[in-house]
C-alpha positions as CSV (number, residue, x, y, z in Angstrom):
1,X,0.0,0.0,0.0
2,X,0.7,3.3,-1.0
3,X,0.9,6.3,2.0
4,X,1.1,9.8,0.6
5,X,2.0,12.4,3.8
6,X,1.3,15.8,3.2
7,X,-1.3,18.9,3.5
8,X,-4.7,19.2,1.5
9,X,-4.0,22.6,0.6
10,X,-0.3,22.1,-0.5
11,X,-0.1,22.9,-4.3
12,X,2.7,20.1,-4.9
13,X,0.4,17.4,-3.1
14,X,-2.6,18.4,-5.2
15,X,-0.3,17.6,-8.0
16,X,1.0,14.4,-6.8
17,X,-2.8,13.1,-5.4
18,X,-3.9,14.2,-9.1
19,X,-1.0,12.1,-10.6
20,X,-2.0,9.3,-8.3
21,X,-5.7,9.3,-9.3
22,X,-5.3,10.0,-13.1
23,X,-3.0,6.2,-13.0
24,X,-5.2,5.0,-10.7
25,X,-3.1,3.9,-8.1
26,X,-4.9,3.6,-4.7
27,X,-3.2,5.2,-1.8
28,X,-4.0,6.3,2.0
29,X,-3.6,10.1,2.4
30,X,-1.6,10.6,5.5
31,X,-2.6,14.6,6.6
32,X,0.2,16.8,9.0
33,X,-2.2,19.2,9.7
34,X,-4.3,17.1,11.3
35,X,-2.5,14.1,12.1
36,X,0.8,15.0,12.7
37,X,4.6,13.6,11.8
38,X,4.5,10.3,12.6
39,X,7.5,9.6,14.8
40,X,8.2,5.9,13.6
41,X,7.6,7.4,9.7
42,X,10.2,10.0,10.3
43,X,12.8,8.2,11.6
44,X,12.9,6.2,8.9
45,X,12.4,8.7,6.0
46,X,15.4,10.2,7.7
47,X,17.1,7.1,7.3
48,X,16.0,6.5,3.6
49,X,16.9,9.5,2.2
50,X,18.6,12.2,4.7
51,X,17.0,15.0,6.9
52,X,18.0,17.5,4.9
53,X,16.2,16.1,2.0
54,X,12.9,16.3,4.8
55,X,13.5,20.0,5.8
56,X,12.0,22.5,3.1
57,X,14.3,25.6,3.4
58,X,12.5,27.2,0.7
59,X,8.6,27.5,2.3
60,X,7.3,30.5,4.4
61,X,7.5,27.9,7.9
62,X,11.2,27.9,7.6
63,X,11.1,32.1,6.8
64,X,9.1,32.0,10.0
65,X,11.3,30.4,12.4
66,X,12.8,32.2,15.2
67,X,16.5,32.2,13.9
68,X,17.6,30.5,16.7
69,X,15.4,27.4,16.0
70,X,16.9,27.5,12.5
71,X,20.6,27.8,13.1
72,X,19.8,25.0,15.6
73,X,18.3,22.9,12.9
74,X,21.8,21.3,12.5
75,X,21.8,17.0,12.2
76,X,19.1,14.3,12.2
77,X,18.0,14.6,16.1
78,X,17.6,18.8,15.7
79,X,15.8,17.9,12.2
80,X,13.3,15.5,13.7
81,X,12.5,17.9,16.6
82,X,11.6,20.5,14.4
83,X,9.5,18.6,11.9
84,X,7.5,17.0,14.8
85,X,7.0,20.9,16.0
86,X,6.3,22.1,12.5
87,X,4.7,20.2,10.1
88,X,4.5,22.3,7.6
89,X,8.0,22.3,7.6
90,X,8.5,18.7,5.9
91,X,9.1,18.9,2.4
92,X,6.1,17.2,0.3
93,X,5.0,15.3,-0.4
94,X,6.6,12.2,1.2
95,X,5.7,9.1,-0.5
96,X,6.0,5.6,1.0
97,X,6.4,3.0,-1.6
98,X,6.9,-0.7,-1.5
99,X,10.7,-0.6,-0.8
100,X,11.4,3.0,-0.1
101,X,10.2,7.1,-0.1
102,X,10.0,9.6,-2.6
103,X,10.2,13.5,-1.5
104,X,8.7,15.9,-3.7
105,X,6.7,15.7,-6.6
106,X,8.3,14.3,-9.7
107,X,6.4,12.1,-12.9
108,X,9.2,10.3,-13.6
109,X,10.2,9.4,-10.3
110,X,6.5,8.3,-9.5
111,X,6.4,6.3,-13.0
112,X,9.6,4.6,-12.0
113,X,8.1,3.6,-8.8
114,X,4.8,1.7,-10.2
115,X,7.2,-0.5,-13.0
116,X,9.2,-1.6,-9.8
């Protein structure tokens, strides 16, 4: 089974849920917003493919950090912490596929996944 982790609202997993639907691949929709970062999940997304793949520097949570909680944002313990805090600071969507995660949006990268 497919688990997409996002937000509703998020442009990227509108996209990606879109995608999903059009090849009508079932999935479950995991939401942050309302269920949170799963602690278990995040460990081993962090694992998979590196916490600084996880942490979206580029989105108006990270601009919104106190600077201290950002400069302190500094290896995988600091990472988790701070995702836990602030979902909307994961980088999405994450994707759990049979036999690993995908981070971001990316057609090819999702294609790739379904031939496996």
């Amino acid at each position: 089974m497919i688990t997409l982790y996002g937000i509703p609202n998020c442009d990227t997993v509108k996209r990606a849920r879109a995608w999903l639907d059009a090849h009508d691949v079932g999935y479950a929709f995991h939401d942050f917003k309302k269920q949170g970062v799963p602690p278990a999940a995040l460990a081993a997304w962090v694992a998979d493919v590196g916490w600084e793949t996880l942490v979206n520097r580029k989105g108006t949570t990270w601009r919104q950090l106190d600077a201290a909680v950002r400069d302190g944002v500094v290896d995988a313990a600091s990472a988790s912490e701070a995702l836990r805090a602030h979902p909307s600071l994961v980088k999405r969507p994450v994707v759990e596929w049979p036999g690993g995660v995908t981070v971001g949006f990316d057609e090819a990268a999702f294609s790739a996944r379904l031939r496996r």
